[in-house]
N, C-alpha and C positions, 0 to 999 in steps of 0.2 A: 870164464863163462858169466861173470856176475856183471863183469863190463858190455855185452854184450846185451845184457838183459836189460839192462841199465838205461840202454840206447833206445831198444823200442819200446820204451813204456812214451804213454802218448799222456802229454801235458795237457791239463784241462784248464780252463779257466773256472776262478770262483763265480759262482751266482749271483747277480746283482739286482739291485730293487730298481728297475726304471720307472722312468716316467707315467706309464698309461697303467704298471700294475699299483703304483702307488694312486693311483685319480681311482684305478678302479674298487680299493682299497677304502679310500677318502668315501667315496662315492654307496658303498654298502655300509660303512659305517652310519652314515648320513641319515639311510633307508631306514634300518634299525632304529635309531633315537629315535625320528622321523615317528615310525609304526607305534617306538612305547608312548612317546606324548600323547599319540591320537587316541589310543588305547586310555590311557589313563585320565587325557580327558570326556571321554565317553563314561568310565565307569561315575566320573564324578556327575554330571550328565544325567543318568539313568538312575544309576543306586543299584544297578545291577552289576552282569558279567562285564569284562572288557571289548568284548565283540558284540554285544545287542543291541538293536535298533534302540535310538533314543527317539521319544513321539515328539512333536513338533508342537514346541509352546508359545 
């Protein structure tokens, strides 16, 4: 019985990191840095929060 059982178990393949999930990967990382710089050079900018309009000098 155990031979038997043995038989139909169904072989998977492991998971792999392709190409277009590693870009899209790359590519959210990116976004993120991308966002704190903007963020952080805003607050320097303003004196204020990270997201407030800075006035035009």
């Amino acid at each position: 019985m155990a031979d038997a059982a043995a038989k139909t178990d169904v072989k998977r393949a492991k998971p792999q990191l392709n190409v277009y999930t590693s870009l899209l990967l790359v590519a959210v990382l990116l976004a993120i840095l991308g966002t704190t710089v903007v963020s952080l050079m805003n607050m320097d900018a303003t004196g204020q929060g990270p997201f407030d309009v800075a006035s035009g000098r």
